[in-house]
C-alpha positions in Angstrom: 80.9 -8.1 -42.7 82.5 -6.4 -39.5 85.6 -7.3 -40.2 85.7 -5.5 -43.9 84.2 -2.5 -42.8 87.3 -2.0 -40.1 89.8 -2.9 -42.6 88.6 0.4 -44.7 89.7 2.1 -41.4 92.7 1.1 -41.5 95.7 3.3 -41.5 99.0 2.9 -44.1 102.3 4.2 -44.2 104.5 5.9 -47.1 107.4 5.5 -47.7 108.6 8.6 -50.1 111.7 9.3 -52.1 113.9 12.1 -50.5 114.1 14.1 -54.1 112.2 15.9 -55.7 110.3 16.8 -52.6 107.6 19.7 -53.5 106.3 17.3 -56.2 105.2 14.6 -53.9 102.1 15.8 -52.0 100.6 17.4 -55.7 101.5 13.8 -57.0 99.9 11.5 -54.3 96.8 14.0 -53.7 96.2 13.8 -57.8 96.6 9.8 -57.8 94.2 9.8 -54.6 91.3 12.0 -56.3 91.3 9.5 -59.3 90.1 7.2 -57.2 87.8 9.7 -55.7 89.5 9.9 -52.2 90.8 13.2 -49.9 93.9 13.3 -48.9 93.9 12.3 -45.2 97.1 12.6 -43.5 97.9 11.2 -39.9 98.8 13.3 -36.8 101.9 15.0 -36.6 101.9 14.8 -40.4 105.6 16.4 -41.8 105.2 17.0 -45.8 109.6 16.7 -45.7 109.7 13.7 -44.0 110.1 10.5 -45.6 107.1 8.9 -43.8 103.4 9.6 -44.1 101.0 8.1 -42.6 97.0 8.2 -44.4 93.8 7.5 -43.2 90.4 6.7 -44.3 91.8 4.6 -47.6 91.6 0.9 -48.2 93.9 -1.4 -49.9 92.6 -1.1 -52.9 93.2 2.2 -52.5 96.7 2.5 -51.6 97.7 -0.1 -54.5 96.4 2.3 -57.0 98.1 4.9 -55.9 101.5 2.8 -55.7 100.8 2.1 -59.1 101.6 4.9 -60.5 103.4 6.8 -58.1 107.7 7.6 -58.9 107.6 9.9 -55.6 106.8 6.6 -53.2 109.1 4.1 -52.5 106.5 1.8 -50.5 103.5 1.4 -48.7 102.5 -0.6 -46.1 99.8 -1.8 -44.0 100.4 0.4 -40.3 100.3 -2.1 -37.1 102.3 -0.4 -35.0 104.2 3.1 -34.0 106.4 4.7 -31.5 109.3 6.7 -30.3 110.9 3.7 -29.1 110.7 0.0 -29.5 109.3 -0.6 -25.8 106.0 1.9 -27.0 105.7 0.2 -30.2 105.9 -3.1 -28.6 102.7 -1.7 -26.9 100.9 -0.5 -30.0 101.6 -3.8 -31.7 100.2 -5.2 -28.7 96.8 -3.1 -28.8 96.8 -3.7 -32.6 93.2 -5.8 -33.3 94.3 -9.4 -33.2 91.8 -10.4 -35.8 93.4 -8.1 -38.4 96.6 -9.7 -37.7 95.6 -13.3 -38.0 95.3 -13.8 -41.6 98.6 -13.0 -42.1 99.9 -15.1 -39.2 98.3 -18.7 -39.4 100.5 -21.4 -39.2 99.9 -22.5 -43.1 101.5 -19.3 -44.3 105.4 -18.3 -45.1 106.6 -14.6 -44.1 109.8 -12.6 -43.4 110.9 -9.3 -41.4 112.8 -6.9 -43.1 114.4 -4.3 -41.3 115.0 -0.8 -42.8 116.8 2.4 -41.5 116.5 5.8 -43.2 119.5 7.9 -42.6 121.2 5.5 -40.7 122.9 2.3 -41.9 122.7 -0.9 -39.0 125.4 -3.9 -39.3 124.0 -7.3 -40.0 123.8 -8.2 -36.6 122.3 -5.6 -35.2 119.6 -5.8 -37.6 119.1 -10.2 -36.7 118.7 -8.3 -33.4 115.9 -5.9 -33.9 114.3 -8.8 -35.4 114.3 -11.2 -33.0 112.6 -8.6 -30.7 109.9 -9.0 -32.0 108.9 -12.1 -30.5 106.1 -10.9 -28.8 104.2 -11.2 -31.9 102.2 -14.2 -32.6 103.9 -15.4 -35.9 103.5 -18.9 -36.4 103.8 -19.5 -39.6 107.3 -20.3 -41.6 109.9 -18.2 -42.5 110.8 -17.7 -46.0 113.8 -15.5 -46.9 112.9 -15.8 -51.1 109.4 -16.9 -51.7 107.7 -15.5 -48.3 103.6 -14.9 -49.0 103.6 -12.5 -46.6 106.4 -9.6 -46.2 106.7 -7.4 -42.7 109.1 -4.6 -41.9 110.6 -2.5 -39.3 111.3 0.6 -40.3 112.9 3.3 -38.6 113.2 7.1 -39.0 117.1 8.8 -38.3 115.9 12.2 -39.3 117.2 13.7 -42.7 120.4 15.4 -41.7 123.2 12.9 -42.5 125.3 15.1 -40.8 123.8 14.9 -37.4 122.4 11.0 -36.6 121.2 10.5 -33.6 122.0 7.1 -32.0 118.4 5.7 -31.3 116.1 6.8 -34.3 112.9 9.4 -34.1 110.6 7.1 -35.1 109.8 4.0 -35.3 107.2 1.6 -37.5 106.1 -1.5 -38.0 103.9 -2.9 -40.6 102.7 -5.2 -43.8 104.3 -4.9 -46.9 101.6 -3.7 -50.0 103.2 -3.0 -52.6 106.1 -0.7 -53.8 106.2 2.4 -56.0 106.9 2.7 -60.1 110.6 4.1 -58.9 111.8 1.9 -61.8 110.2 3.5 -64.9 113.1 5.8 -63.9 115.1 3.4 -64.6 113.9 1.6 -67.8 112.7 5.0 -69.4 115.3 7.2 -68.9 116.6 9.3 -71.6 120.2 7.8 -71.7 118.8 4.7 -73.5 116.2 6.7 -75.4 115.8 5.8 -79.5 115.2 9.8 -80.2 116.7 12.3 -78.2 117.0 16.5 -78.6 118.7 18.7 -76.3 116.1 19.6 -73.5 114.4 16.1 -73.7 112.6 15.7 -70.2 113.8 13.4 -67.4 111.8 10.4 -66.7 111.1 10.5 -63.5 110.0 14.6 -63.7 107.9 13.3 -67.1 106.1 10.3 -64.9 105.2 13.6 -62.0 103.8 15.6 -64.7 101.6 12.2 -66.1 100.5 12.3 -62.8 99.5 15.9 -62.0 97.6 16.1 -64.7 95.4 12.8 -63.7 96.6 11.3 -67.1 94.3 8.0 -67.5 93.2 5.2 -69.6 91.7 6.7 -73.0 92.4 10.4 -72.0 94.0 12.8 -75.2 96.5 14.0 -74.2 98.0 17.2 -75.9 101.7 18.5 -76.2 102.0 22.0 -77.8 105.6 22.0 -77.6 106.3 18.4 -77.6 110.3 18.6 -79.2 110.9 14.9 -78.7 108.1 13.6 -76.9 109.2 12.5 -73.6 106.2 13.4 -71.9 104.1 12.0 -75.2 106.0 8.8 -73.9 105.1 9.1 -69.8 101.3 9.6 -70.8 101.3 6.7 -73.5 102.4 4.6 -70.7 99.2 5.1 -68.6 97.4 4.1 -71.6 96.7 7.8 -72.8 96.6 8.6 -76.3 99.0 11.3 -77.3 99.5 14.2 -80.2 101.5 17.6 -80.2 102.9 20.0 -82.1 106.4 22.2 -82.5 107.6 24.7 -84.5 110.5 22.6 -85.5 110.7 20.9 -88.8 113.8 18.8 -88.0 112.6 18.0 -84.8 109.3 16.8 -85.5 110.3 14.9 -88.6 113.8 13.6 -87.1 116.4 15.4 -89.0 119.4 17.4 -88.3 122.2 16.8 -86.7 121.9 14.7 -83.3 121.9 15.1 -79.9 124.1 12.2 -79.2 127.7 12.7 -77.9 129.1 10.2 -80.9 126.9 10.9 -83.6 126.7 13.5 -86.0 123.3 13.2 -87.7 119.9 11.6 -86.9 119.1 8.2 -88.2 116.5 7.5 -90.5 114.0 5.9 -87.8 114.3 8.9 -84.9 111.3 10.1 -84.3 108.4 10.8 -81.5 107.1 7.1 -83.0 109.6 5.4 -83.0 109.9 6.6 -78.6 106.4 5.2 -78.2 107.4 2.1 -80.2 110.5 1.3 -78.1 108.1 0.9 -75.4 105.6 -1.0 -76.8 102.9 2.2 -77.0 103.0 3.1 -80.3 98.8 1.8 -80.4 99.1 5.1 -78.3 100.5 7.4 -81.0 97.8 10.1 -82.5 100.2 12.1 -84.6 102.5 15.0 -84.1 102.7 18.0 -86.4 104.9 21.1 -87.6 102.5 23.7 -86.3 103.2 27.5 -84.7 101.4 27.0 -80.9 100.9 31.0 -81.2 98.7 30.4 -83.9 95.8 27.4 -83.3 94.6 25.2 -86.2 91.9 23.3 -84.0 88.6 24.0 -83.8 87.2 25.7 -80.7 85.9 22.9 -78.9 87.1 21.6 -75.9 89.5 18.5 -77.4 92.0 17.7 -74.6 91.9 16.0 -71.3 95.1 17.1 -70.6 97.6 19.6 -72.3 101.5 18.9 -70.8 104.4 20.8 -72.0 107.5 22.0 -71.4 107.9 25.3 -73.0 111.1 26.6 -74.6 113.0 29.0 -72.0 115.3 30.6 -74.9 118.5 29.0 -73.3 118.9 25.6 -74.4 116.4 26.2 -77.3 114.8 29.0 -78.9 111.6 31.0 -78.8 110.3 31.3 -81.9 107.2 31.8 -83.7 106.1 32.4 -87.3 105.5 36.4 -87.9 107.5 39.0 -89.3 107.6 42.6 -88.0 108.7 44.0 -91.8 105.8 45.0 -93.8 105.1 42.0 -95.6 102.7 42.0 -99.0 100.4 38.8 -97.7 99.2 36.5 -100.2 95.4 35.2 -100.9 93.9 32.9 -97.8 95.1 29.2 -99.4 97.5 30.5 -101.9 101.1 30.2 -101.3 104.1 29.9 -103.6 106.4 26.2 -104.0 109.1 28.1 -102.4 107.4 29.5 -99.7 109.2 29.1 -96.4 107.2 31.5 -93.0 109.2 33.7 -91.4 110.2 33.4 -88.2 110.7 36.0 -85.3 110.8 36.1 -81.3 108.1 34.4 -79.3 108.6 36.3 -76.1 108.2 34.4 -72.9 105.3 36.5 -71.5 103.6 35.7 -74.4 103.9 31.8 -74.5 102.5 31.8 -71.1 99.4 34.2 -72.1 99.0 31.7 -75.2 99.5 28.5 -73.6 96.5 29.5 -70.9 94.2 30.9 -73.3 94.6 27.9 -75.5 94.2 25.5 -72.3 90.8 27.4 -70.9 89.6 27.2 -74.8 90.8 23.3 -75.3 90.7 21.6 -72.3 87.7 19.6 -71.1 86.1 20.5 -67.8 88.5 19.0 -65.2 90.9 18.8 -67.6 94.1 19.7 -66.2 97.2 22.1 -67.2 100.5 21.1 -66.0 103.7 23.4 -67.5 107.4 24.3 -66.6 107.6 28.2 -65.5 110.8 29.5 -65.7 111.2 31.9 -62.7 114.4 34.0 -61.7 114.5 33.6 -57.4 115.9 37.4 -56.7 112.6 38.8 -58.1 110.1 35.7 -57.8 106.8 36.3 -55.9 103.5 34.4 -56.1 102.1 37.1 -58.3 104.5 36.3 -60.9 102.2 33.2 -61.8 100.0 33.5 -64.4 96.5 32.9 -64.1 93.1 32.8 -66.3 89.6 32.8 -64.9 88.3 29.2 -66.7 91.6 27.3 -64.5 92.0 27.3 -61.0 95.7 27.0 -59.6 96.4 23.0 -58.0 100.0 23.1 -57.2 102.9 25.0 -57.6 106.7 23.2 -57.2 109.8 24.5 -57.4 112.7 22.9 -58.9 116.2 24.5 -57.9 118.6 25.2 -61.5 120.8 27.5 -59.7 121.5 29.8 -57.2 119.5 32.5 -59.0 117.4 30.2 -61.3 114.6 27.8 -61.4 111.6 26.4 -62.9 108.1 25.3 -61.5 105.7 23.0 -62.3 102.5 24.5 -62.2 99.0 22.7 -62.2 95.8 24.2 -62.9 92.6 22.5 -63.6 90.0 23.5 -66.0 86.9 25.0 -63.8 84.3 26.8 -66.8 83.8 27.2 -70.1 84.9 31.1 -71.5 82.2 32.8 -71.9 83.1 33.9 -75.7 85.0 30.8 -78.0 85.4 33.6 -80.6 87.4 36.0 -78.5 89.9 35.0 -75.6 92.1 38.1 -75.0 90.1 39.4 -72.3 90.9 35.6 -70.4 94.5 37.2 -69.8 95.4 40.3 -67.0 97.0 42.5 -69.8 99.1 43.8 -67.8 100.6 40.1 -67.1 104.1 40.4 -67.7 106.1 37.8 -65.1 109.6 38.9 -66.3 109.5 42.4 -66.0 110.1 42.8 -70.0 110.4 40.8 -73.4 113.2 38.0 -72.6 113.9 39.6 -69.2 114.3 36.0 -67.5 117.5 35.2 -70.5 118.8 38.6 -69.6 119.2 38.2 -66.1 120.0 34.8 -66.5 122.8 35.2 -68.5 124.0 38.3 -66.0 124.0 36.0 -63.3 126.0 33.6 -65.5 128.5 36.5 -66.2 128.9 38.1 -62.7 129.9 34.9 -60.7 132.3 34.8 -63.9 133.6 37.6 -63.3 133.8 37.0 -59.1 135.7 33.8 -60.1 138.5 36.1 -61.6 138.7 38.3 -58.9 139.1 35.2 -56.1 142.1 34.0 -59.1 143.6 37.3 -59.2 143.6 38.1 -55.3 141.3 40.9 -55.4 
């Protein structure tokens, strides 16, 4: 009984992916509280570096978290640390012997990897560092293919590639747990995708967003700009079930001409199904819908466990909604001619956002959590510039990089309380919310960006 109370104490290392680095603490913290755990990070903890170390989790623990996780590489079992190999020789030696020995005995098969970050170590040198280690009581066999029981050296360069140090920072050793779901980049991505648009979402950034949002077995999950449905897809995949809605006919229903470099029009089987299908989720699939997001058709309940999206910027795709600002002779409620096609106009990017959050506190269940792409432009970004809404409470905000001048980030807010009044939500939204200084302000200044450094190129051709 002694014994498995200390292994709960037990401390573990991470071994994180050097991209995508705002994304990772959000991600592990949101996989940690759906277990129900606080993130408890070890001394000297660096959020950049590609080591963490955790406390107060279990096994148990860490294996959940590993997976799901497409920002962790690996995680192991922490025996030993130091800034050189004679001090973690001594904190391998002060490790608890009895929490070694079932790893050890003589009827069991292991092997010692070695692994440098930022450095790479000739074959030899690694059969050196190995044989080092000695001093530890391993007496079982060693098995390079079918080992029962994997250890590894790591060791920690520092992250400039162009300044390496010749002994390393850091240095770990530890058991092997389990690895991370780095390969649902791989099998997922969008390059082998059955149905593909223009601004279909990464895999690996559509996995993050699964996981900020705490995506889990039986949740709904709700897309109200879903274009393709790569993030229907990421969701699916951890046994969500999915629905959205867009604007676009040709989209939703798989028409038009297509996205693919050698093909001119869409087959007759691409669609947001056919995605979930290729992946064997399609049990998964609720339905997707042509549908204006400015304008709900649900009933005001709260529906969703989680509402993901990726709203149109206006550059790669458009913002539109249905509207006109003519005077228009509106027909009877539930009367509408054959021929009747909506009119479309501008949806302006200040108000998708004031939408999108009003529609989230209305829909989402308590907890339920709001992940979405905010396009920002860096000259003029501030904190303030986020928008917020009483009923969510800001979780994370990261920042991906598009250009010197541009980016977008992933915000996360979680559901706190209910509005006070379903029947009127205006009063949710600061009124005087308006991120981009103007109507399209971000595609203006986008675009002059785009045209100055144009213009700077010519000058630098010309001699100027």
């Amino acid at each position: 009984m002694a014994a498995s109370s200390s292994r709960t104490r037990l401390q573990y290392l991470l071994h994180l992916a050097q991209d995508n680095l705002d994304f990772r603490l959000p991600e592990i913290k949101a996989l940690l509280a759906l277990r129900g755990k606080p993130f408890h990070p070890g001394e000297h903890f660096k959020e950049k570096a590609p080591f963490w170390c955790l406390d107060g989790l279990c096994e148990d623990d860490v294996r959940g978290i590993m997976a799901r996780s497409v920002c962790a590489k690996s995680a192991f079992e922490l025996w030993g640390h130091g800034k050189t190999h004679s001090e973690l020789r001594t904190s391998l030696l002060t490790y608890p012997s009895e929490l070694m020995t079932p790893f050890l005995h003589k009827d069991s098969t292991y092997k010692i990897n070695v692994y440098t970050f930022n450095k790479t170590l000739e074959f030899p040198d690694r059969i050196k560092r190995i044989n080092a280690m000695e001093y530890l009581p391993f007496e079982g066999t060693v098995s390079l293919k079918n080992s029962q029981h994997i250890f590894c050296l790591l060791e920690d360069y520092g992250t400039d590639p162009n300044n390496i140090p010749e002994d390393p920072y850091y240095i770990y050793f530890g058991r092997w747990i389990a690895d991370g779901q780095r390969e649902l980049i791989r099998s997922h991505s969008v390059k082998n995708r059955h149905f593909i648009g223009n601004t279909s979402m990464d895999a690996g950034l559509s996995f993050i967003m699964a996981n900020h949002a705490r995506v889990k077995e039986n949740d709904l999950v709700f897309d109200p700009f879903v274009g393709t449905g790569s993030l229907l897809v990421a969701c699916s995949h951890f046994g969500a079930y999915v629905c959205g809605i867009d604007i676009d006919y040709n989209t939703i229903h798989g028409r038009g001409r297509s996205s693919r470099t050698n093909q001119k029009w869409r087959g007759p089987d691409e669609n947001i199904r056919a995605n979930l299908r290729q992946y064997g989720k399609e049990k998964m699939y609720v339905d997707v819908m042509v549908s204006d997001a400015s304008k709900s058709v649900w009933r005001e309940a709260a529906l969703f466990d989680a509402i993901i999206t990726d709203p149109p910027y206006g550059i790669r795709e458009s913002t539109r909604r249905t509207g006109s600002n003519k005077d228009v002779t509106k027909p009877a409620d539930g009367i509408y001619l054959e021929s009747h096609v909506p009119v479309s106009q501008a949806y302006h990017l200040s108000d998708i956002f004031t939408d999108l959050l009003n529609f989230s506190a209305l829909h989402l269940v308590i907890g339920g959590r709001l992940v979405y792409w905010l396009p920002v432009y860096r000259p003029d970004y501030c904190e303030e510039t986020v928008p917020l809404n009483p009923c969510l409470r800001l979780i994370s905000n990261c920042e991906q990089m598009l250009s010197s001048h541009t980016s977008r980030r992933l915000i996360t807010m979680e559901k706190i309380k209910e509005p006070e009044e379903f029947d009127s939500l205006a009063h949710l939204a600061d009124p005087g919310f308006s991120p981009f200084q103007g109507h399209n302000a971000f595609r203006e200044k986008y675009f002059s960006g785009v045209n100055k450094r144009k213009e700077e190129n010519k000058s630098d051709l010309n001699g100027e």
